[in-house]
C-alpha positions in Angstrom: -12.0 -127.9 35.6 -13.7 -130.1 38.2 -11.6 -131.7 40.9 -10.6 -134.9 39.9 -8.4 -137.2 41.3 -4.2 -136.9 39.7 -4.3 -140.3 37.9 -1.7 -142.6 38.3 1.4 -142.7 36.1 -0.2 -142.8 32.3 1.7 -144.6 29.7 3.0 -143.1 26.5 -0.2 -144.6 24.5 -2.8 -143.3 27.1 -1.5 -139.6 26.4 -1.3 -139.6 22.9 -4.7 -141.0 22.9 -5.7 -138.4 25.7 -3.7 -135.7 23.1 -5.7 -137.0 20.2 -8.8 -136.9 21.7 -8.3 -133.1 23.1 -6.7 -132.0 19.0 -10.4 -133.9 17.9 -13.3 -133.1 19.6 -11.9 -130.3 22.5 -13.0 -133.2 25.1 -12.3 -131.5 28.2 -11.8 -135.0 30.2 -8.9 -135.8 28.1 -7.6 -132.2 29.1 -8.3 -133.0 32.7 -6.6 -135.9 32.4 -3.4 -134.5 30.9 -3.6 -131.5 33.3 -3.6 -133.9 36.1 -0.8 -136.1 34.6 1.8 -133.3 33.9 0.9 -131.2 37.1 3.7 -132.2 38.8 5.9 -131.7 36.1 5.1 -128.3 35.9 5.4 -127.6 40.0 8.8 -129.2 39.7 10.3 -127.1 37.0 8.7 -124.4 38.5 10.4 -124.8 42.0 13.2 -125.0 40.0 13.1 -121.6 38.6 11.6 -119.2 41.3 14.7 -120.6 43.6 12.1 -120.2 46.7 10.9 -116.7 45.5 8.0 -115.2 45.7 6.8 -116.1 42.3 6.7 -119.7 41.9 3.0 -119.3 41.1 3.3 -117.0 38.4 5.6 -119.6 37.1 3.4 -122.6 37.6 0.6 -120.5 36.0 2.1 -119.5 33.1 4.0 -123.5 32.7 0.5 -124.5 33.2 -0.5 -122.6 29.6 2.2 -123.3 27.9 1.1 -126.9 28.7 -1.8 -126.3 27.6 -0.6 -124.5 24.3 1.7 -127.7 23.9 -1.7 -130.1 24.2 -3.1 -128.6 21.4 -0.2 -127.9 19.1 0.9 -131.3 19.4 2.0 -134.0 16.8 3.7 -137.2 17.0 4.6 -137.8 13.8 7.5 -135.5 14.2 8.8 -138.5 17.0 9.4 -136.5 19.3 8.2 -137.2 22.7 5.3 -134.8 24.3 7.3 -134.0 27.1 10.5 -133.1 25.2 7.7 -131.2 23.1 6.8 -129.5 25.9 9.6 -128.9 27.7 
């Protein structure tokens, strides 16, 4: 993944195109992109979790591929949000 820039806050229709795109074709921008959106989500929930410890990398590591397993198993025709989804 190349260093990109975090975007600024995406709206609901940017991700589900960003999703769509990624399900599609594998476009590895569109990954980037959602990477760098939900980043911070993931550090967050992570923090919570480790309480400080030690291992709040481990945790941001593995929320990281369960975001990533989330990307890909995504569908929005259950209407469900992607970050209740993922959460």
């Amino acid at each position: 993944m190349s260093k990109e820039s975090r975007p600024r806050n995406s709206s609901k229709e940017e991700v589900l195109e960003w999703i769509a795109r990624y399900q599609e074709t594998q476009d590895d921008e569109a990954q980037t992109k959602l990477v760098l959106n939900y980043q911070q989500l993931v550090e967050s929930i992570a923090r919570k979790y480790s309480h400080g410890k030690s291992y709040y990398d481990d945790i941001v590591q593995v929320g990281m591929l369960g975001l990533l397993g989330a990307i890909r198993r995504f569908d929005p025709a259950f209407g469900r949000s992607f970050e209740a989804f993922a959460l």
